[in-house]
N, C-alpha and C positions, 0 to 999 in steps of 0.2 A: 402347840407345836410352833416352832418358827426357825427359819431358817433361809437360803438363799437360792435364788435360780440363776443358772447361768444358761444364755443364749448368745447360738451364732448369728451371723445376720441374713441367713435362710430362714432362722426361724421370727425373730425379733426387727427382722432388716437393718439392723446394726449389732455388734456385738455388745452386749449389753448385760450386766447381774443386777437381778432387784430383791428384795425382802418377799418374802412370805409367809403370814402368818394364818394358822388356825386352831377352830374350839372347839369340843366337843363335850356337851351341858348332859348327862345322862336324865330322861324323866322318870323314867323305869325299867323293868329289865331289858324290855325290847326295843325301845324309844330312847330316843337321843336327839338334841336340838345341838345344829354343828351352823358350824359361818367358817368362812376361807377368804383370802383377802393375796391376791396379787398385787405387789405395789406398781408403777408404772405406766404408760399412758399407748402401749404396744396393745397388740391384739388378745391377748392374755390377760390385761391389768383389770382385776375387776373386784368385786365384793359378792361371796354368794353367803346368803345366809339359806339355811334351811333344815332338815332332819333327817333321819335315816332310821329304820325301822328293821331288823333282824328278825326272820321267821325263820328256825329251822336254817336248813343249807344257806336258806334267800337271803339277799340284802336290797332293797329298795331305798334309794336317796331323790331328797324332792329337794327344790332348790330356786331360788332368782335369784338371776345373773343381773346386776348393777356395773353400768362399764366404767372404767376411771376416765372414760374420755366422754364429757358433760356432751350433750347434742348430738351423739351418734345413735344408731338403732341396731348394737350390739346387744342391748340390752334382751332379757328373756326368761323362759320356763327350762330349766332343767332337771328331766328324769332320768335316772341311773337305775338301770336292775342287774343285780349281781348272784351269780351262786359259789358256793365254796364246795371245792370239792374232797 
C-alpha cells in the first residue's frame, strides 16, 4: 500500500503531507510479516517492521518502532490486540 498523510500543525506542528508506505508478506494462513514506514522527521515518522497473527475474531500485531529522527528515544516495542466483531 502507499499513499499520503496529511497534517495540521496540532498534529505535525506545522502543516505538513508525507508518503507512507506499507507491506504485508503472508507466511501462512494466520501469520503475516508486515513493515509500515512514515516518511518525515515529525513525531509519527518512523519504520515499523513486524507481524500480525489472526486467531479466530483476534488479531495480535507485534512490531519495533525505528524513529526517522537518528538520536531520539522514540524509538520501541509495539503491541496491538484487536477483535472483529
Amino acid at each position: 500500500m502507499a499513499g499520503v498523510s496529511h497534517g495540521t500543525p496540532q498534529v505535525f506542528g506545522k502543516r505538513s503531507a508525507h508518503f507512507i508506505g506499507s507491506y504485508e508478506q503472508p507466511l501462512g494462513k494466520h501469520v503475516a510479516l508486515l513493515g509500515e514506514w512514515w516518511a518525515g522527521r515529525h513525531e509519527f515518522g518512523d519504520f515499523v517492521p513486524g507481524f500480525n497473527v489472526h486467531a479466530g475474531p483476534w488479531v495480535l500485531v507485534g512490531g519495533y518502532k525505528f524513529s526517522n529522527k537518528p538520536g531520539t528515544v522514540t524509538d520501541g516495542i509495539i503491541v496491538e490486540v484487536g477483535r472483529r466483531w
